[in-house]
C-alpha positions as CSV (number, residue, x, y, z in Angstrom):
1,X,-51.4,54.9,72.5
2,X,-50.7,52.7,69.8
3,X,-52.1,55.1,67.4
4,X,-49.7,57.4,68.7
5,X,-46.5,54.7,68.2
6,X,-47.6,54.2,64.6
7,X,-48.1,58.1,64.1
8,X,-44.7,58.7,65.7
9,X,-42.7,56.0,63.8
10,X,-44.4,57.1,60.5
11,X,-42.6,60.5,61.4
12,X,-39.5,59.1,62.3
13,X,-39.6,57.1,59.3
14,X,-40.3,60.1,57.4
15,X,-37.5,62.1,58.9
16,X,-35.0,59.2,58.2
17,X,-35.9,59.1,54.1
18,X,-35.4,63.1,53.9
19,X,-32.0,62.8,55.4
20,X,-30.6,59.8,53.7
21,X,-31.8,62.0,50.7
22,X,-30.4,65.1,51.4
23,X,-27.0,62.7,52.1
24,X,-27.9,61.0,48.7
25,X,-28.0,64.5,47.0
26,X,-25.4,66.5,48.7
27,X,-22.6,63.0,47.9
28,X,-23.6,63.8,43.8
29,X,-23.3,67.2,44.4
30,X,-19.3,66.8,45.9
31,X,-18.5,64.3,43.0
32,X,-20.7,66.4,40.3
33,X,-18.0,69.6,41.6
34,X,-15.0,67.3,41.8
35,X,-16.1,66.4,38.5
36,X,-16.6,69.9,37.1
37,X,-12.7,70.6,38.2
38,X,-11.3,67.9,36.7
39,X,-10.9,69.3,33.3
40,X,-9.2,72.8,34.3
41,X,-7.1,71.2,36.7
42,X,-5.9,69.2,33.7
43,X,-5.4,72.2,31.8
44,X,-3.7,73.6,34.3
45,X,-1.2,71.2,35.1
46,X,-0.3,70.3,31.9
47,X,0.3,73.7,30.6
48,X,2.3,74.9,33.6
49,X,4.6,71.6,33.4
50,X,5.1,72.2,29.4
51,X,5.3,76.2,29.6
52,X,8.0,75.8,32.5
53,X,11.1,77.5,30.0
54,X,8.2,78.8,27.4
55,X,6.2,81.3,29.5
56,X,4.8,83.3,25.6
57,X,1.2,84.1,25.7
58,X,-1.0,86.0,23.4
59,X,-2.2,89.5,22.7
60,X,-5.4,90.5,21.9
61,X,-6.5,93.9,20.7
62,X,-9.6,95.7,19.3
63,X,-11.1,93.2,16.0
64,X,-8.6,90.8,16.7
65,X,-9.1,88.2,14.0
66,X,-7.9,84.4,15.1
67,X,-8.3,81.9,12.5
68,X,-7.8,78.3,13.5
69,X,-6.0,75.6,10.7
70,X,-5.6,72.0,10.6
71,X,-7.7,68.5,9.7
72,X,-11.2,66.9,10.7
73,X,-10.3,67.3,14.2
74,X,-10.4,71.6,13.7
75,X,-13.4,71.2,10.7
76,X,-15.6,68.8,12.4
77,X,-18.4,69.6,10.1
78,X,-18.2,73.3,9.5
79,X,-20.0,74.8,6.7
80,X,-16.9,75.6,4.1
81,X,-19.1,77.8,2.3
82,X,-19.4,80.2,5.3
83,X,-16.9,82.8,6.0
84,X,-19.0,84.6,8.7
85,X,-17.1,85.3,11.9
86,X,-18.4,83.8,15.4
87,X,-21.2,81.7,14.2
88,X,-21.4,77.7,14.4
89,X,-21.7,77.0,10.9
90,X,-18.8,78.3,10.3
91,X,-16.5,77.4,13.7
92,X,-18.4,73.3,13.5
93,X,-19.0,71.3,16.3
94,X,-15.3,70.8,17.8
95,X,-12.9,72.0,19.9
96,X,-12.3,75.4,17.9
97,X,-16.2,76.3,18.7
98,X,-15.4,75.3,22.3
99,X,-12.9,77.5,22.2
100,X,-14.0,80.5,20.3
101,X,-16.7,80.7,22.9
102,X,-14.4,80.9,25.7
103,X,-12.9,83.6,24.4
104,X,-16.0,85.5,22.9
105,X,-16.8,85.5,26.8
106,X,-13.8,86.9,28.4
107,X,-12.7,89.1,25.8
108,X,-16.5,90.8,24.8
109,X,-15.2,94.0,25.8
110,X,-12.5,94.1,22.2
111,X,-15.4,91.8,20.0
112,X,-12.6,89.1,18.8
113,X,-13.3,88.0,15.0
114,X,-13.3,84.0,15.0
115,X,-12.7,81.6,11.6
116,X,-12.2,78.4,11.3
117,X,-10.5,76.8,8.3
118,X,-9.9,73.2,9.1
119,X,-10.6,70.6,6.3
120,X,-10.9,67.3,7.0
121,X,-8.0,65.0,5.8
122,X,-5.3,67.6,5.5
123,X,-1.2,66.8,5.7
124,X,1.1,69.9,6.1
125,X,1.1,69.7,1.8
126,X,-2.1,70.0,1.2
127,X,-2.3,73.2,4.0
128,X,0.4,75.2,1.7
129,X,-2.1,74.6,-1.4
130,X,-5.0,76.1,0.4
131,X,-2.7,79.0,2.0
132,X,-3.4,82.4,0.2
133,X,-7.0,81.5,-0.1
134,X,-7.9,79.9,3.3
135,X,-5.1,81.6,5.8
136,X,-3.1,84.7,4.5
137,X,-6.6,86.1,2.9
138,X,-8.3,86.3,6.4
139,X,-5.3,88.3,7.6
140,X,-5.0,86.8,11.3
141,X,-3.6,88.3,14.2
142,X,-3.7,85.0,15.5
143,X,-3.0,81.7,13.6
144,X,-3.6,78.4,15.2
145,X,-3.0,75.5,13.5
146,X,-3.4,71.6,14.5
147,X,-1.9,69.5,11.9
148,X,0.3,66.2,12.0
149,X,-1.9,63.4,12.6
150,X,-2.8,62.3,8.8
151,X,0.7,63.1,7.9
152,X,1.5,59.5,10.1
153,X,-2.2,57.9,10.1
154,X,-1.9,57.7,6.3
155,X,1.4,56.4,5.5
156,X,-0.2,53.5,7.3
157,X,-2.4,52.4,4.7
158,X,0.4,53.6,2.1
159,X,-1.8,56.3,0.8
160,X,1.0,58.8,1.3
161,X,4.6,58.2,1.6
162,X,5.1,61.1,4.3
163,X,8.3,61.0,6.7
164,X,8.4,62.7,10.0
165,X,11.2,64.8,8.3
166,X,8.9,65.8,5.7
167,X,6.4,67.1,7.9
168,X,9.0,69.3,9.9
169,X,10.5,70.7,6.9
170,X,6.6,71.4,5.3
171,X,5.5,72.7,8.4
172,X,8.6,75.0,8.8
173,X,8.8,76.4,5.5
174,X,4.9,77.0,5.5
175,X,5.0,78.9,8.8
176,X,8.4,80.9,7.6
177,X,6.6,82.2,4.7
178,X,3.8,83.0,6.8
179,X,5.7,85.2,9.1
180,X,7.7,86.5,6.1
181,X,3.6,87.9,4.6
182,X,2.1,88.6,7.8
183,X,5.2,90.4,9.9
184,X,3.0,90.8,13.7
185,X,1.1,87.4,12.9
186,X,1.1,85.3,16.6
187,X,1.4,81.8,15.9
188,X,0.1,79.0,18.1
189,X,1.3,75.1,17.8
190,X,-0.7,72.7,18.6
191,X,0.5,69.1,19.3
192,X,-0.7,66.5,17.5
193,X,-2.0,63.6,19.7
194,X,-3.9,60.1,19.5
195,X,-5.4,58.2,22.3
196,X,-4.4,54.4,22.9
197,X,-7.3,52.6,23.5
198,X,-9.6,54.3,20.7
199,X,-10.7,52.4,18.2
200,X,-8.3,53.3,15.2
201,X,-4.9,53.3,17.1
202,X,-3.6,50.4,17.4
203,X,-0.5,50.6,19.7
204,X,2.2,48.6,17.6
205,X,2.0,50.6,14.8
206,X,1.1,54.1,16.3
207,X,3.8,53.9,19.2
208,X,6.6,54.8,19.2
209,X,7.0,56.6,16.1
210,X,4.3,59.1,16.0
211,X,5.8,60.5,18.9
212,X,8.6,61.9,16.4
213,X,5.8,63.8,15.1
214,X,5.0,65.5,18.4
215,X,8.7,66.3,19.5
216,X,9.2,68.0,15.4
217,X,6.0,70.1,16.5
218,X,7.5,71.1,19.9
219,X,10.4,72.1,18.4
220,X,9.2,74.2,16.2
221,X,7.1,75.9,18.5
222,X,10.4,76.8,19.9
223,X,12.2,77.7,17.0
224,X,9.4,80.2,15.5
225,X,8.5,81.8,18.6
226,X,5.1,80.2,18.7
227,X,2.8,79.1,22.1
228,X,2.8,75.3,22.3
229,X,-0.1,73.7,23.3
230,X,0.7,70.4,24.7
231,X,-2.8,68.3,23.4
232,X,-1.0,64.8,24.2
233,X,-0.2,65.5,27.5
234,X,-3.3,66.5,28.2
235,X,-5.4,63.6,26.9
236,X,-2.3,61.6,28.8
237,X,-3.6,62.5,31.7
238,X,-7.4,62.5,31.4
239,X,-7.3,58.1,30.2
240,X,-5.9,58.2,33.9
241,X,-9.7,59.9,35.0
242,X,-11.4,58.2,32.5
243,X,-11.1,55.3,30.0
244,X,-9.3,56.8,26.1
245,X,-13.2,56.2,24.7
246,X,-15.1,58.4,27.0
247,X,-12.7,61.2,25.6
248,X,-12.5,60.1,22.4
249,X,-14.2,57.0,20.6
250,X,-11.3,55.9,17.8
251,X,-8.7,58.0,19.5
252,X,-8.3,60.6,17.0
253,X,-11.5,62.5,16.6
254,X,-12.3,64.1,20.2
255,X,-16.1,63.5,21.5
256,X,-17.7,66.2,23.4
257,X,-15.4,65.9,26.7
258,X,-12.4,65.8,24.6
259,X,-13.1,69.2,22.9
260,X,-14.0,71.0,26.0
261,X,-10.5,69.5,27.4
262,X,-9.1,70.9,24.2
263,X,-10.6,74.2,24.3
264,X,-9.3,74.3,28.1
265,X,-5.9,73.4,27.0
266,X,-5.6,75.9,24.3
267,X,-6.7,79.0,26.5
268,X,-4.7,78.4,29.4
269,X,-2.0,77.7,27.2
270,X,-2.5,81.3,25.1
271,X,-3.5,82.9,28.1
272,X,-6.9,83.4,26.4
């Protein structure tokens, strides 16, 4: 008999491990999917509260050719002596690979041609000496561009002597003469943003005036018939799911869950 007991509470002992970890597994499981959603739903909200009067999205046809603009955040470490289409050398590691692979998924069926032309350190300026060569040569359908943050993080250290006015008066007359050489160009604007908490924001001097920078770019967006893609109030939102360093470490430069935010961002915003 009491070999019997031990053999039966062995079992029972046996049975109780396999559920606690089947309850152990299928508990990571519901946070790993609520986890999964939480970037999209993001996206989602962000872009339907920002897009409420501005509904644009973009059009793709057959060799569509996108080409995406900006500073480090678009380069991050792209090859600039590549000029192939759809490969990582030449997209980097950031959120305009991220992206370019969402859309190299859904749209396979019209083979999308992808650059990226991002060089690290850029002001609106220093885009418009670069233009013929690394913009209007490439011919895009679709021109995104990400620019604003150096044109406030380097009057800072008084390395430039940029105003907020001077950006929105670059930045319009750079995206007027675009339209005025490429007639059928789609422009997409993407909002400038930095993260308080990273490591190279410090709040006093950020806040509140690079915000000035963000409303110019909205407007604009507005005035030249571009899609906005609100990138602040996205991250806005995520440093209330996560602390500003998981998405980004100095609050300028996105790590790997901030690009894929961006990347979300950007296509539900296009309609990409």
């Amino acid at each position: 008999m009491r070999l019997k007991f031990q053999n039966f509470h062995v079992l029972l002992m046996q049975i109780i491990t396999t559920m606690n970890t089947r309850r152990l597994f299928l508990k990571k499981a519901t946070f790993a999917g609520v986890g999964m959603a939480i970037i999209p739903n993001i996206a989602r909200a962000v872009v339907n509260e920002q897009h409420a009067v501005n509904v644009k999205k973009i059009t793709l046809e057959k060799d569509s050719v996108i080409l995406f603009q900006g500073d480090s955040i678009t380069d991050c470490g792209r090859k600039r002596e590549s000029i192939t289409c759809n490969n990582t050398d030449q997209l980097g590691s950031g959120y305009a690979l991220f992206t370019a692979t969402s859309i190299l998924h859904k749209h396979a069926n019209i083979q999308p041609k992808i650059y990226n032309r991002g060089i690290s350190g850029n002001k609106v300026f220093q885009l418009r000496e670069r233009w013929e060569v690394d913009t209007l040569a490439f011919m895009p359908d679709v021109l995104s561009i990400l620019i604003g943050v150096n044109d406030y993080w380097h009057t800072l250290n008084g390395s430039y002597k940029g105003t907020v006015e001077i950006y929105e008066n670059d930045l319009r007359g750079l995206l007027k003469y675009t339209k005025e050489k490429l007639p059928k160009i789609q422009l997409v604007l993407c909002e400038p943003f930095a993260l308080r908490g990273g490591s190279a924001i410090n709040d006093d001097a950020w806040f509140p005036m690079f915000d000035a920078y963000r409303v110019s770019l909205k407007k604009l967006a507005g005035e030249l018939d571009a899609v906005f893609v609100p990138f602040q109030s996205a991250f806005d939102e995520a440093v209330k799911v996560a602390p500003a360093t998981y998405w980004s470490a100095d609050g300028v430069h996105p790590d790997l869950p901030g690009r894929q935010l961006m990347a979300e961002v950007w296509t539900k915003a296009t309609g990409l």
